[in-house]
mmCIF file of the N, C-alpha and C atoms, coordinates in Angstrom:
data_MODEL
# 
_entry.id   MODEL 
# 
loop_
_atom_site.group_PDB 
_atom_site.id 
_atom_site.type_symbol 
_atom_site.label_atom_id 
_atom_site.label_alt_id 
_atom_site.label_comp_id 
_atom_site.label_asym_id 
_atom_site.label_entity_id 
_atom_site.label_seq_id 
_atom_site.pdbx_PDB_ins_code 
_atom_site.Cartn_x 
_atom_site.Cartn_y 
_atom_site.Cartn_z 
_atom_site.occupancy 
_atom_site.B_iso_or_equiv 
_atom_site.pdbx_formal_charge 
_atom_site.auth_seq_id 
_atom_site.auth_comp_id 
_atom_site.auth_asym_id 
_atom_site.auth_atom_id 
_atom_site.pdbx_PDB_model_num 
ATOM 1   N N  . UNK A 1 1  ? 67.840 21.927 43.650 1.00 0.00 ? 1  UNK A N  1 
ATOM 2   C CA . UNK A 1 1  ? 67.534 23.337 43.671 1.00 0.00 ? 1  UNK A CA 1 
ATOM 3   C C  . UNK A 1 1  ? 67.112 23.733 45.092 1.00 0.00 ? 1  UNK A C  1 
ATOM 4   N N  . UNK A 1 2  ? 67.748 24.855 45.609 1.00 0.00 ? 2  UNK A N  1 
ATOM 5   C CA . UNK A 1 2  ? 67.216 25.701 47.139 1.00 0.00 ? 2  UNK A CA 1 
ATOM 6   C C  . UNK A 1 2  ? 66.000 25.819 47.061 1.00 0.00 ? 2  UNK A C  1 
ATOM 7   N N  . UNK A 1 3  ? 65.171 25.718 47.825 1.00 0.00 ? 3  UNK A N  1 
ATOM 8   C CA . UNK A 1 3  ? 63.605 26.429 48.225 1.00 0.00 ? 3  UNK A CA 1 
ATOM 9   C C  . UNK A 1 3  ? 64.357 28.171 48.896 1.00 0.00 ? 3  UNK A C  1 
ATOM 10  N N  . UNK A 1 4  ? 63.177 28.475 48.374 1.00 0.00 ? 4  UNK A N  1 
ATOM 11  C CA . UNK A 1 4  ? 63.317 30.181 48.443 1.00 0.00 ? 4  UNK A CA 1 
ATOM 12  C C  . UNK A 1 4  ? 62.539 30.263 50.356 1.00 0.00 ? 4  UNK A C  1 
ATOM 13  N N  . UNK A 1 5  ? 62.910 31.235 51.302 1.00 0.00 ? 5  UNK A N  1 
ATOM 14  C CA . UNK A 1 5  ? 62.380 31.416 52.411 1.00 0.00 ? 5  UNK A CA 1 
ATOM 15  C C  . UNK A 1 5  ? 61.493 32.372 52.396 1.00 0.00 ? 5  UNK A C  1 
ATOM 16  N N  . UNK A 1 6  ? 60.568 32.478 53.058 1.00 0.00 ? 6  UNK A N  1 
ATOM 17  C CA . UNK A 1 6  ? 59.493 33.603 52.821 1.00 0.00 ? 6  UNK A CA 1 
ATOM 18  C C  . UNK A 1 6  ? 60.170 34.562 54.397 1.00 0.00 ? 6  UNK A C  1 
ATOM 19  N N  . UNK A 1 7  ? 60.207 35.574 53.817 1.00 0.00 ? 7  UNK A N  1 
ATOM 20  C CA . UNK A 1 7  ? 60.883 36.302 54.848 1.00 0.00 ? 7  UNK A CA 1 
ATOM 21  C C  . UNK A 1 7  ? 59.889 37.188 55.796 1.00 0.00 ? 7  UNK A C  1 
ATOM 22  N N  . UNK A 1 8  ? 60.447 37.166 57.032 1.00 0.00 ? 8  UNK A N  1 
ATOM 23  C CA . UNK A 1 8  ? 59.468 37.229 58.062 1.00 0.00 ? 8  UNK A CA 1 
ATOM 24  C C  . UNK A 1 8  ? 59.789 38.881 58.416 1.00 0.00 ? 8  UNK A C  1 
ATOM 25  N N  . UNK A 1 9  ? 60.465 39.214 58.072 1.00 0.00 ? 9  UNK A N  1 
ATOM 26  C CA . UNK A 1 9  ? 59.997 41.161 58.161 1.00 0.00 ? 9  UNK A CA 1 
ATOM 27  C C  . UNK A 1 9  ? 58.970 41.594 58.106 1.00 0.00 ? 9  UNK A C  1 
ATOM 28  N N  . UNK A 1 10 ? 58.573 42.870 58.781 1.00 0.00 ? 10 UNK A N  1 
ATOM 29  C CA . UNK A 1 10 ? 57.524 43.571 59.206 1.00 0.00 ? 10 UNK A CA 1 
ATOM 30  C C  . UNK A 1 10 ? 56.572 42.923 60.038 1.00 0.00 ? 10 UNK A C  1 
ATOM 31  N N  . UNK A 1 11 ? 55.647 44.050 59.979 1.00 0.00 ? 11 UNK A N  1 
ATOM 32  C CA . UNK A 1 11 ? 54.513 43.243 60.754 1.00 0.00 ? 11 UNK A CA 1 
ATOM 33  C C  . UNK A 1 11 ? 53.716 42.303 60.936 1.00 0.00 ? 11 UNK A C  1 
ATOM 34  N N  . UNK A 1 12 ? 53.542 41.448 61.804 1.00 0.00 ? 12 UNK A N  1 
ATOM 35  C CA . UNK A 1 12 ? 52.363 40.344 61.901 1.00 0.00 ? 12 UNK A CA 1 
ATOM 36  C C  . UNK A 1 12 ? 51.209 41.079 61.750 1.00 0.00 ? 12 UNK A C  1 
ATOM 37  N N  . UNK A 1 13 ? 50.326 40.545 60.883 1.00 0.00 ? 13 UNK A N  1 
ATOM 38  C CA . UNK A 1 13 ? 49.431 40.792 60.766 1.00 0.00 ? 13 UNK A CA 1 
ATOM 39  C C  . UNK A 1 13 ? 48.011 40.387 61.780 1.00 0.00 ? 13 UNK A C  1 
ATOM 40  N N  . UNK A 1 14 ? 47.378 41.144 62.436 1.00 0.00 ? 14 UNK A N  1 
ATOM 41  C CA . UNK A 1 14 ? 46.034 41.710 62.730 1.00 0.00 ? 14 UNK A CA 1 
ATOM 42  C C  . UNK A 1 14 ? 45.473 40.130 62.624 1.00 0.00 ? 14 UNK A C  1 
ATOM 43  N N  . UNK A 1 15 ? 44.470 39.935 63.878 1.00 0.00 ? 15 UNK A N  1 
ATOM 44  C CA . UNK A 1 15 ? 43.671 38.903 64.082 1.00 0.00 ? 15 UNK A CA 1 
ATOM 45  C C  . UNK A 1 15 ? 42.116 39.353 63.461 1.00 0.00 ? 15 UNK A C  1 
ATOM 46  N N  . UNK A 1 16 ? 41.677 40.592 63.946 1.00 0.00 ? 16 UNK A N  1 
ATOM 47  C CA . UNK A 1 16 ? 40.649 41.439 63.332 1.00 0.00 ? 16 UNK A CA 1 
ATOM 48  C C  . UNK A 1 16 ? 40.896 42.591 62.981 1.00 0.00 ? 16 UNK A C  1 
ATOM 49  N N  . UNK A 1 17 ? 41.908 42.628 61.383 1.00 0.00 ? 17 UNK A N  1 
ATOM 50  C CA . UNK A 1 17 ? 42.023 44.048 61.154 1.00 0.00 ? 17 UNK A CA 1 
ATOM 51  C C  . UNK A 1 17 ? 40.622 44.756 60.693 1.00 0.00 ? 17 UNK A C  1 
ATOM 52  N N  . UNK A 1 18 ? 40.766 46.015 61.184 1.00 0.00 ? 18 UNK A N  1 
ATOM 53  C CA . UNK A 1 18 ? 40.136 47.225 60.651 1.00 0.00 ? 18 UNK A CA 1 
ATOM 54  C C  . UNK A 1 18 ? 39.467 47.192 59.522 1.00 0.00 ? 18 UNK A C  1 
ATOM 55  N N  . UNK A 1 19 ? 38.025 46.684 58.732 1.00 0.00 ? 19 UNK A N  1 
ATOM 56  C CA . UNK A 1 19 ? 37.656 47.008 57.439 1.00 0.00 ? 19 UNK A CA 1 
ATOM 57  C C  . UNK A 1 19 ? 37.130 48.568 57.283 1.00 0.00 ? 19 UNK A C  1 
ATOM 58  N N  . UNK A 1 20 ? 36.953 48.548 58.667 1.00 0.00 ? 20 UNK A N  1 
ATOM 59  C CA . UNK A 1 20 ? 36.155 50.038 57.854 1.00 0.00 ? 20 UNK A CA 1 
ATOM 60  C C  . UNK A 1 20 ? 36.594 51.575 58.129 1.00 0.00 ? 20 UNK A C  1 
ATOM 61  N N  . UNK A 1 21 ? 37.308 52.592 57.240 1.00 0.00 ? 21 UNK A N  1 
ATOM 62  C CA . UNK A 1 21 ? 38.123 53.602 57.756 1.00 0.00 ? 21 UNK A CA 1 
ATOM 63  C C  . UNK A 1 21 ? 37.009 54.716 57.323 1.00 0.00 ? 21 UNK A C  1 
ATOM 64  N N  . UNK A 1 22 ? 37.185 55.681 58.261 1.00 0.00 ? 22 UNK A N  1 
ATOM 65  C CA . UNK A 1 22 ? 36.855 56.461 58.204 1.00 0.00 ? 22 UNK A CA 1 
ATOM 66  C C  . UNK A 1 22 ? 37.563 58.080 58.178 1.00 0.00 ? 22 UNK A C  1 
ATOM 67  N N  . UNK A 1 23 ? 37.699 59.284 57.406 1.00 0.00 ? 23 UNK A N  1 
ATOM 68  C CA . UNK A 1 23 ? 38.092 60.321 57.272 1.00 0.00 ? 23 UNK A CA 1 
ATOM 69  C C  . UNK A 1 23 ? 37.335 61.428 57.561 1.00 0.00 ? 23 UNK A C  1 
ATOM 70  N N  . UNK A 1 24 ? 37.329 62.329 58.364 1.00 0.00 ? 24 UNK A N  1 
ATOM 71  C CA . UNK A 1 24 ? 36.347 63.782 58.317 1.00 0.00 ? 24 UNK A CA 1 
ATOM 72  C C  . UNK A 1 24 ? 37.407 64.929 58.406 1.00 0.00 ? 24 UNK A C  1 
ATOM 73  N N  . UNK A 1 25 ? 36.722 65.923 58.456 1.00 0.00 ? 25 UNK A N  1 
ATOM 74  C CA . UNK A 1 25 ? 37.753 67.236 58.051 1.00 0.00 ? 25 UNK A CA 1 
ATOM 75  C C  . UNK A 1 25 ? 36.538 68.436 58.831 1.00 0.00 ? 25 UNK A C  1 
ATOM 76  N N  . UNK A 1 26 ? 37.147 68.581 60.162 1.00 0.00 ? 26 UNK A N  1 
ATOM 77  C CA . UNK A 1 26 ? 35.771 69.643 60.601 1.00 0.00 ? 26 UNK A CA 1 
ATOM 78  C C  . UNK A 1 26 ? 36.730 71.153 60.716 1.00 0.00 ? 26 UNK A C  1 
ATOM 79  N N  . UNK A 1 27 ? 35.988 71.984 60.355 1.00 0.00 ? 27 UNK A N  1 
ATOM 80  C CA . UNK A 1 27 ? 36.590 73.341 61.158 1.00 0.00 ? 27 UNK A CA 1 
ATOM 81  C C  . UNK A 1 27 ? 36.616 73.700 62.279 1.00 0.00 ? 27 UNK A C  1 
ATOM 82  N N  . UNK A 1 28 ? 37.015 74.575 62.890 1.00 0.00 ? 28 UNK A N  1 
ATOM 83  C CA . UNK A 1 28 ? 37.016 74.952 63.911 1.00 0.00 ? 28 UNK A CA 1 
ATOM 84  C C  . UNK A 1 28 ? 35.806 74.372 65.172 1.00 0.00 ? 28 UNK A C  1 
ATOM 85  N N  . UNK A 1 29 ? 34.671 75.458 64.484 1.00 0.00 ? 29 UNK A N  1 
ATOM 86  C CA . UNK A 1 29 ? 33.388 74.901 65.122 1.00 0.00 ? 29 UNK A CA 1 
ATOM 87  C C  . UNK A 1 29 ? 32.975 73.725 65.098 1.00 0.00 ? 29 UNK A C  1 
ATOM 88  N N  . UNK A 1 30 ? 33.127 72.891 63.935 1.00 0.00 ? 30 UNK A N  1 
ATOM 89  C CA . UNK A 1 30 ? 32.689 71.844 63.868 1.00 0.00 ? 30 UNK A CA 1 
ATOM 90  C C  . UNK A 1 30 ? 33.333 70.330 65.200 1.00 0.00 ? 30 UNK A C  1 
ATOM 91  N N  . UNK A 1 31 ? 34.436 71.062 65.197 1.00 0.00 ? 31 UNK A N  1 
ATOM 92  C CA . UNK A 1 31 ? 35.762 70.434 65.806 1.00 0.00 ? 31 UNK A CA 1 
ATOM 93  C C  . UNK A 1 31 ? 34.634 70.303 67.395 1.00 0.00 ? 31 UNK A C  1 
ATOM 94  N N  . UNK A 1 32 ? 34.881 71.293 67.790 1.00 0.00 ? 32 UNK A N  1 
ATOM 95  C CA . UNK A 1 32 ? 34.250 71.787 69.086 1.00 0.00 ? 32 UNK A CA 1 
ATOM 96  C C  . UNK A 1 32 ? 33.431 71.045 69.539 1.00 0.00 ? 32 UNK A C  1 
ATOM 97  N N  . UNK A 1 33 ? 32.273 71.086 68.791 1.00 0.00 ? 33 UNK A N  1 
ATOM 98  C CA . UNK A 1 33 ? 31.177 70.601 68.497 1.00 0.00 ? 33 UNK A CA 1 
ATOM 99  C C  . UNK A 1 33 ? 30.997 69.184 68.884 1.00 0.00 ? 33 UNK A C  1 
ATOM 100 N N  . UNK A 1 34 ? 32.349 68.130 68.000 1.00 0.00 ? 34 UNK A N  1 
ATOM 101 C CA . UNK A 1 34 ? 32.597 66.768 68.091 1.00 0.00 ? 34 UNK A CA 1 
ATOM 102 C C  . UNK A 1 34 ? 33.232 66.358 69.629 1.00 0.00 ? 34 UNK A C  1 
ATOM 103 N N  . UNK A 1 35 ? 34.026 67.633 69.859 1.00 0.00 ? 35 UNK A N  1 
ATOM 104 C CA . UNK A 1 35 ? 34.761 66.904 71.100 1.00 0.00 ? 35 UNK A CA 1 
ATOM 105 C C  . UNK A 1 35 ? 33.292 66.834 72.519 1.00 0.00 ? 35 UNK A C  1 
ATOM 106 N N  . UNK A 1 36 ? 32.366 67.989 72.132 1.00 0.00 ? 36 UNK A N  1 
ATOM 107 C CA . UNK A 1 36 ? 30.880 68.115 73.044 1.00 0.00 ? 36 UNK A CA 1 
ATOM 108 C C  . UNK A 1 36 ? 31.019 66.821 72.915 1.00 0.00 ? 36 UNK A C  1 
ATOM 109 N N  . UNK A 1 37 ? 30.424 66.093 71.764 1.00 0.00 ? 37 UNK A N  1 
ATOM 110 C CA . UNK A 1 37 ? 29.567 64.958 72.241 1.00 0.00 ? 37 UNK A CA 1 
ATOM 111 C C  . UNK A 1 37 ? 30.436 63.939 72.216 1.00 0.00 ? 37 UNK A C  1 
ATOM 112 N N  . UNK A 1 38 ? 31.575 63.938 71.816 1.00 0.00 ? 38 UNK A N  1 
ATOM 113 C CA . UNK A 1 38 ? 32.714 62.848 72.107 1.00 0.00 ? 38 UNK A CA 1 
ATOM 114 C C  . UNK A 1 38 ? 32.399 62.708 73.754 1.00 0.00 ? 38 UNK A C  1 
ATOM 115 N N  . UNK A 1 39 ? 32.462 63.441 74.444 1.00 0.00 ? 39 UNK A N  1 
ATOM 116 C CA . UNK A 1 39 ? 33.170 63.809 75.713 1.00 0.00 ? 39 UNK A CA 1 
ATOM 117 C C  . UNK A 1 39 ? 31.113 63.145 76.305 1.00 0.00 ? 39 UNK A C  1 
ATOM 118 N N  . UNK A 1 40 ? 30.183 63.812 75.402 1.00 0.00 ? 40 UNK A N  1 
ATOM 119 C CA . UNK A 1 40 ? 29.026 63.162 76.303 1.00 0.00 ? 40 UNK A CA 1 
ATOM 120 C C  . UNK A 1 40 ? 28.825 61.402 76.148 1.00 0.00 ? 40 UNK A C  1 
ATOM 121 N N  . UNK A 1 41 ? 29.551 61.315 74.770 1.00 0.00 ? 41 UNK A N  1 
ATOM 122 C CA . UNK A 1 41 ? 29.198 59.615 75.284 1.00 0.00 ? 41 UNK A CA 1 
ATOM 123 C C  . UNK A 1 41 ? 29.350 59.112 75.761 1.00 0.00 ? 41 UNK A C  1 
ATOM 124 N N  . UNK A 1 42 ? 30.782 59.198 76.104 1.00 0.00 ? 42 UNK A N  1 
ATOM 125 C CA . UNK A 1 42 ? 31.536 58.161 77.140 1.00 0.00 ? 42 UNK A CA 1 
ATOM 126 C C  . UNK A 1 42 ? 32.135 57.128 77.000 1.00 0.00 ? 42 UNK A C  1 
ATOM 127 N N  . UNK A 1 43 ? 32.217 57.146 75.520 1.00 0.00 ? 43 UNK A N  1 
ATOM 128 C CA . UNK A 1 43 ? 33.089 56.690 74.978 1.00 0.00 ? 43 UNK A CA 1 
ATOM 129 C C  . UNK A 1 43 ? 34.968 56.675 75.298 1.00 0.00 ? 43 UNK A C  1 
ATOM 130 N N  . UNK A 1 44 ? 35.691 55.731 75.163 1.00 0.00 ? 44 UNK A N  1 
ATOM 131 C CA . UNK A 1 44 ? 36.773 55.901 75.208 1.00 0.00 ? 44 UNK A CA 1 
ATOM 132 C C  . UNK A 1 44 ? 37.788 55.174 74.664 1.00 0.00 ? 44 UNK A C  1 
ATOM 133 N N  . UNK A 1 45 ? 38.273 55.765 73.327 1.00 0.00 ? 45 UNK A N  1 
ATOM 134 C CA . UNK A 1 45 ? 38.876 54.926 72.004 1.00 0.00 ? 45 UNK A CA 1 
ATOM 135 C C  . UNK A 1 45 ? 40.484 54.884 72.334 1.00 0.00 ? 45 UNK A C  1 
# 
């Protein structure tokens, strides 16, 4: 009997994927607001 191949399509998977997701939903102002202090941390994602 053949052995079956495990097929190597798509992606390799992630050394440290992502556990933790996050979603927000701001309005307008709120928006604004985030990019202020985005922009004061100094952060850069």
């Amino acid at each position: 009997m053949k052995e079956k191949r495990k097929s190597k399509a798509g992606r390799n998977p992630k050394l440290d994927p992502a556990v933790y997701r996050y979603t927000v939903r701001f309005n307008e102002e709120e928006h604004n607001r985030f990019l202020a202090m985005f922009g004061k941390s100094g952060v850069y994602a």
